[in-house]
N, C-alpha and C positions, 0 to 999 in steps of 0.2 A: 602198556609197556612201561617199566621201570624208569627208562630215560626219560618220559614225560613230565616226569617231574623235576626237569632240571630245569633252572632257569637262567636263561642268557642275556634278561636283559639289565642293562645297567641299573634302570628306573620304574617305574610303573610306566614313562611315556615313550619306552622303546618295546619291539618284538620281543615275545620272548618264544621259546622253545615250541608249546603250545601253540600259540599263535601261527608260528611257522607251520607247523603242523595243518592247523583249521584251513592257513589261505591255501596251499597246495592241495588239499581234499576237495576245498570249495572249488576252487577253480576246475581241477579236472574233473569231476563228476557233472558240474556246468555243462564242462566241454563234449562231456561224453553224451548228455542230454541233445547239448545242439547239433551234435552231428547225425544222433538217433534221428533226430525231426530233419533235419535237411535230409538224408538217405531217400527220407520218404518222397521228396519233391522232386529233387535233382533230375535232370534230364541225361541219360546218357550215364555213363561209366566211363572214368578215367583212374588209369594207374599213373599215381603223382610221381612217384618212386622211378618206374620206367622210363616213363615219357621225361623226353629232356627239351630244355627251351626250344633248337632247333628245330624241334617239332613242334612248334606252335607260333614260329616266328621265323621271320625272312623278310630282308631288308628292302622285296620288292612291294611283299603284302601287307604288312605289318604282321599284329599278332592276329592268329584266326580264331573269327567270331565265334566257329564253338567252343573253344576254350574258355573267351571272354564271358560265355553265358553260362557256362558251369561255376568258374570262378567266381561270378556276381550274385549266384544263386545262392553260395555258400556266404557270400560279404556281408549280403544284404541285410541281415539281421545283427550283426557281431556290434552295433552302438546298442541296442539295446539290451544283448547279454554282457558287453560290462556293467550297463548299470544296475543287471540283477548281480553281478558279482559284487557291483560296488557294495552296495543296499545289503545285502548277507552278510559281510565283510565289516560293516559297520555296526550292525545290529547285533553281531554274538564276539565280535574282537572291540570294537570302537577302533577300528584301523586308522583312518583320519586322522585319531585323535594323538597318534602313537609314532605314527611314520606319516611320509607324501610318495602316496596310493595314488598311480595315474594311469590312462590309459587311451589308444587313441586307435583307430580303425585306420589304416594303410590308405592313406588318400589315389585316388586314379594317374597322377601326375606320378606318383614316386613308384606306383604297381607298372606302370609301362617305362617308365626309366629304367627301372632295377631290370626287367626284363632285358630291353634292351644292353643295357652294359653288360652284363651275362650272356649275350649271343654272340661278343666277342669274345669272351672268355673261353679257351680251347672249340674255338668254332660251336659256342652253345652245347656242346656235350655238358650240361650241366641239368643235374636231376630238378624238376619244377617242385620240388616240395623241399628242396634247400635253397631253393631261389624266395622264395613265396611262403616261409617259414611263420612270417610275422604281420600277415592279413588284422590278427587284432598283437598289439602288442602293447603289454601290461609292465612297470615300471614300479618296485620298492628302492626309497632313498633311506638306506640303514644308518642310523646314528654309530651303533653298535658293532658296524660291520666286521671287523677285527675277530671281536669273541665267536660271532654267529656263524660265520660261516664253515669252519671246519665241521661244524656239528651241523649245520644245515647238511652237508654231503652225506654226512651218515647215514641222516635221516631221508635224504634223497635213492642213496642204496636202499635203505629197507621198504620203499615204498614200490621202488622197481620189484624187489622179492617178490612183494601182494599183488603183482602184477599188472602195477602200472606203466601207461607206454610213457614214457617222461628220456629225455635227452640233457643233460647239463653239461654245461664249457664253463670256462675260465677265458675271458679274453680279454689278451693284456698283450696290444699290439706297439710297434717298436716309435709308431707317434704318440702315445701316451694313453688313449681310451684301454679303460681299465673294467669290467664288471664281470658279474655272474649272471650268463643266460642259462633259461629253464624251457624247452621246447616238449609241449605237450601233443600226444600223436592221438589222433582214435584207429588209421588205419589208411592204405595207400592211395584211397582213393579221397582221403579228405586231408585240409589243406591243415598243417599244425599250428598254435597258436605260441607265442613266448611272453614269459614274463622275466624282464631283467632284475638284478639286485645289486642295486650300485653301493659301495662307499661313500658317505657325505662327502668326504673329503674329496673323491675325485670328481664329484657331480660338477664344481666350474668348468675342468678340465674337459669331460665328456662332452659338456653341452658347447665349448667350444670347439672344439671338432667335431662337430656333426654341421655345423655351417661351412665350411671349407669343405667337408665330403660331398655334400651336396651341391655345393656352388662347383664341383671338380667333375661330377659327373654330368650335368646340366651341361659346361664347357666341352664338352669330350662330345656330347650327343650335336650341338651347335656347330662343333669344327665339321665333322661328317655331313651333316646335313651342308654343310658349304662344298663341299665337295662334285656335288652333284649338280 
C-alpha cells in the first residue's frame, strides 16, 4: 500500500506508520495461533458473546467451576505469548527501544472482582467477553500520539477490510482517563485480547486513576460482604 510509506514519527526513537502496521499483524496473527492451539484443548464450548455474567455467577455460589476451568485453560498460557510478542516486536521493530511496550496477564484477584462488580450491573445481563475483554492486556506509551493516531484509525479500517476481527474505542471519560483501546477477537467462544495506546502526556493522569478505581471497587465488594 502507498500509505506505508508515510512516516509518522517525529524521530527515529518514535513509531512510525510501518511499525504500527508490524505490531497490529504481530499481535493478531499471535492471537490467532493461540487460540488455534487452545481450541484444541479446551474442555467444553462456550458462547462468550451469549452467555452473560449471571450465568456464571450468583452471590450464593460464587463463580461456577466450569467456567473458571475454561477460562484458565485459555489464561494459562497468555505470559508466555507476550513474551513471544515481546521478543518479535523487538527483533524486526526494536520496540523497546522506540516506545514503553508493556504488558501484563489479568491477575485472579482483579478476574473475580470485575466479575463481581458486573453482576450488579443491570442484574449481570452483561455479555462475559465484554467483561473479560482484557485477560492478557498489552499497553503502547506514544511520544507522538497527536500525529499517529488519526492515521492509526485508518489503518485500523483497512485492516478490518482484510478481515480482521479487531474492535477500537476512544476512551475519554468525564474523570479524566483518556486512551485508544484495540480489542482483538478470534471468535465467540474465545476470550479477546487488548492492546491500549496511550498519549505520554496522559500516562500520569491514567496511572493515577487506576488506583482509586480499584481501591473503589475493592470498597464496594468489602461493604456487601458486610452485609451479610
Amino acid at each position: 500500500m502507498e500509505e506505508n510509506s508515510q512516516i509518522l514519527s517525529l524521530d527515529d526513537q518514535t513509531l512510525s506508520l510501518d511499525d504500527y502496521e508490524f505490531v497490529i499483524k504481530c499481535i493478531y496473527s499471535n492471537y490467532k495461533e493461540y487460540c488455534k492451539s487452545w481450541h484444541s484443548i479446551k474442555s467444553g464450548r462456550m458462547n462468550l458473546k451469549s452467555k452473560q455474567i449471571r450465568d456464571v455467577y450468583n452471590s450464593s455460589c460464587g463463580i461456577d467451576n466450569r467456567f473458571l476451568d475454561y477460562m484458565h485453560t485459555f489464561k494459562y498460557g497468555l505470559t508466555s505469548f507476550y513474551r513471544k510478542i515481546l521478543l518479535e516486536l523487538d527483533d524486526s521493530i526494536d520496540i523497546t527501544d522506540k516506545t514503553e511496550f508493556t504488558g501484563r496477564v489479568k491477575s485472579e484477584e482483579s478476574i473475580r472482582n470485575k466479575i463481581y462488580i458486573k453482576s450488579k450491573d443491570q442484574h449481570g445481563k452483561f455479555p462475559i467477553n465484554k467483561c473479560l475483554n482484557d485477560l492478557l492486556g498489552l499497553r503502547i506509551i506514544d511520544k507522538d500520539y497527536k500525529n499517529n493516531i488519526n492515521i492509526l484509525e485508518k489503518k485500523i479500517l483497512w485492516f478490518k477490510e482484510q478481515g480482521y476481527i479487531i474492535n477500537n474505542i476512544h476512551r475519554d471519560t468525564k474523570e479524566g482517563y483518556k486512551g485508544y483501546h484495540i480489542y482483538f477477537k478470534d471468535s465467540n467462544e474465545a476470550f479477546p485480547i487488548e492492546l491500549q495506546i496511550w498519549d505520554s502526556e496522559n500516562e500520569k493522569k491514567n496511572r493515577e486513576l487506576h488506583v482509586p478505581y480499584k481501591q473503589n471497587y475493592v470498597k464496594d465488594i468489602i461493604k456487601d460482604y458486610n452485609k451479610f
